[in-house]
C-alpha positions in Angstrom: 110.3 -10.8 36.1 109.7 -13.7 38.5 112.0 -15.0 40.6 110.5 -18.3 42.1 111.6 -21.2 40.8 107.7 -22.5 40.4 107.5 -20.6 37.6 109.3 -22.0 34.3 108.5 -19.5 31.7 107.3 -16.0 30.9 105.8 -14.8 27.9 103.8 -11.1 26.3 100.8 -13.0 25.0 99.6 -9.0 23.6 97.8 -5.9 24.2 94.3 -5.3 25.9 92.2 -2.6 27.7 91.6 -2.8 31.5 89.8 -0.4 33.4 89.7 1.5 30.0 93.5 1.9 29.6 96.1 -0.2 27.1 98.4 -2.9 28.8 100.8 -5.5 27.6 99.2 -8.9 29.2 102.0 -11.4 30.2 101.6 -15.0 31.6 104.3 -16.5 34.0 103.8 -20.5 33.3 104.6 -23.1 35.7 105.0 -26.8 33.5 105.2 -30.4 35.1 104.7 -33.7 33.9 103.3 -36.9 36.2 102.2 -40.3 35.7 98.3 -40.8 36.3 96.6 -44.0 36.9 93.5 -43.4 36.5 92.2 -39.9 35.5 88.5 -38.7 35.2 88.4 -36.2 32.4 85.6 -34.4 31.0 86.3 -36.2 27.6 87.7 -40.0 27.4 90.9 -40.3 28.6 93.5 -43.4 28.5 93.3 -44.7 32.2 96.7 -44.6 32.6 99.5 -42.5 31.2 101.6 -39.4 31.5 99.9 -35.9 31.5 101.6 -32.3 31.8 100.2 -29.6 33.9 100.2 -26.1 32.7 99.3 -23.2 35.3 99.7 -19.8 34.6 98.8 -16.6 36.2 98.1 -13.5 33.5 99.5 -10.3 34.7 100.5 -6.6 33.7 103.6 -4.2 34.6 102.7 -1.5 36.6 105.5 1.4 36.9 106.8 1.9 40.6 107.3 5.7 41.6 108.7 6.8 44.3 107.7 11.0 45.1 109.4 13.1 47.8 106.4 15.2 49.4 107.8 18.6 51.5 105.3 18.9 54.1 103.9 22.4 54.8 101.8 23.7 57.7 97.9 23.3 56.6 96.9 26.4 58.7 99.3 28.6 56.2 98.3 27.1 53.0 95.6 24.9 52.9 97.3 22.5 52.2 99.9 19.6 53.9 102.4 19.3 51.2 103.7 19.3 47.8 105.4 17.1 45.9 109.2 18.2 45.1 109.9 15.3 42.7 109.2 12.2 41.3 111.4 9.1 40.2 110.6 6.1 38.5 112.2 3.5 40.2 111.2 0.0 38.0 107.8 -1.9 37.6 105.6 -4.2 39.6 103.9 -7.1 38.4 99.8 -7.2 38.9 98.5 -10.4 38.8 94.9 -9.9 36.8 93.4 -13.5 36.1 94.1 -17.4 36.2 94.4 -20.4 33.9 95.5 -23.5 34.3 95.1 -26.8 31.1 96.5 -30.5 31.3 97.9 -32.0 28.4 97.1 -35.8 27.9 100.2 -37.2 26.0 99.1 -40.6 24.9 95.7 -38.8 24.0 96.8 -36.1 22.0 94.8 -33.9 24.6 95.0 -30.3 25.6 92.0 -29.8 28.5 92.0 -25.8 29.0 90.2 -26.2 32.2 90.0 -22.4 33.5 91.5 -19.1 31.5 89.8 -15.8 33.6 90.3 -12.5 34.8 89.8 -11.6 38.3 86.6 -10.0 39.3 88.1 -6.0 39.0 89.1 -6.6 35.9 86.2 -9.2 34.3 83.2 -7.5 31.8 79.7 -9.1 32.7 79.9 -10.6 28.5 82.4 -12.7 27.4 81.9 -12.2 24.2 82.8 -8.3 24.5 85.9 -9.1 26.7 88.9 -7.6 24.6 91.1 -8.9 27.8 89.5 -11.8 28.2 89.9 -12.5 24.4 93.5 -11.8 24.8 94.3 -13.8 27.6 92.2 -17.1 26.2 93.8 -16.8 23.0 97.1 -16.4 24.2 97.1 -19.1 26.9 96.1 -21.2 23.9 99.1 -20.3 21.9 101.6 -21.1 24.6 99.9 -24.9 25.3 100.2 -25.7 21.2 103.2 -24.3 21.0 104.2 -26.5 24.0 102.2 -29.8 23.4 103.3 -30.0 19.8 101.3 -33.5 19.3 98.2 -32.4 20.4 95.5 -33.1 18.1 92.3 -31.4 20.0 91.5 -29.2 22.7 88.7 -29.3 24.6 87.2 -27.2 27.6 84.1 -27.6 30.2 81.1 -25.8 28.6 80.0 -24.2 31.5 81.8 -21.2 33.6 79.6 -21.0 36.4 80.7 -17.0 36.3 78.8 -16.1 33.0 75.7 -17.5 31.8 75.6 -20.8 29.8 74.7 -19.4 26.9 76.9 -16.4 27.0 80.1 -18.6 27.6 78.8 -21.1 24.9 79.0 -18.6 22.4 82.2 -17.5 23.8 83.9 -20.8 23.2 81.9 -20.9 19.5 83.9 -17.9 18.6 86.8 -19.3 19.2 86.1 -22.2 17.2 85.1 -24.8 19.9 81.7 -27.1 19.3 80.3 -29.5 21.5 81.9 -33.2 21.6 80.2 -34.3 24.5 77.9 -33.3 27.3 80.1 -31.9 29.5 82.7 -30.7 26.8 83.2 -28.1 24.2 86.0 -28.6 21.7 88.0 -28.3 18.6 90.5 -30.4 16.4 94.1 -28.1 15.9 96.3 -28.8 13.0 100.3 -28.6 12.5 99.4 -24.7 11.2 98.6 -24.0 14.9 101.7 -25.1 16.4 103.6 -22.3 15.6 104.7 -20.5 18.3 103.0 -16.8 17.8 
């Protein structure tokens, strides 16, 4: 769907509800590796080492119509035109959200630092967020199925858009507990490596 070279994969990570109707959520995934030398993370880090950045921007396919309108004379009918026919002429990607994680090789660390949706399309409760779900749990997949070694994730406990609380139980639902002050987290096992 993309055609910039930035972006190094694109994936249907499955179905959720915006603005009350169904859509196929897809994430085009940009992937890089660097040397660090020294790296503050919100869990212990090696000081040195190589990481891989993960961005990717969640998005849906809208269909692109193109109508031919005849225009009439408003004084005769009311009205200024009508349409004589429609014709679908492809689709248009509609970016909804953001997410971006590094991976900390030596580590064995996945840090999921952001996975949202854009204001329009974000429900005040994240815990009642079917897209939301959908997107964090699908951003998810894609970094284990990429960072085959890792042996935890973690994430910031805080979203300063949702309450503490609210984003706390969030995270809890998807199996994440706090491992430090700043840090929620979870260990992952060779069963969640497969690519889904």
């Amino acid at each position: 769907m993309y055609t910039d070279p930035y972006w190094t994969d694109d994936a249907e990570i499955g179905i959720a509800r915006l603005e009350g109707e169904p859509y196929g959520i897809r994430l085009k995934l940009h992937e890089s590796r660097e040397r660090y030398i020294e790296s503050r993370e919100i869990v212990e880090v090696a000081r040195r080492g190589e990481r891989v950045y993960y961005q990717a921007r969640p998005y849906v396919l809208l269909p692109e119509i193109t109508l031919t309108v005849g225009l009439t004379h408003p004084e005769v009918s009311g009205r200024i035109g009508e349409v004589l026919s429609g014709e679908y002429t492809g689709v248009r990607p509609l970016e909804i959200g953001n997410a971006q994680a590094w991976y900390y090789v030596e580590d064995r660390t996945l840090v999921l630092w952001e996975c949202l949706l854009e204001d329009r399309y974000r429900q005040e409760e994240p815990s009642g967020d079917e897209a939301l779900r959908v997107l964090w749990e699908g951003f998810e997949r894609f970094l284990l199925g990429h960072a085959l070694e890792a042996r935890r994730i973690v994430t910031p406990n805080w979203e300063p858009l949702y309450e503490q609380r609210a984003w706390q139980g969030f995270l809890g639902e998807r199996g994440y507990g706090p491992v430090t002050r700043e840090a929620f987290g979870k260990e992952v096992g060779r069963a969640a490596h497969r690519p889904g």
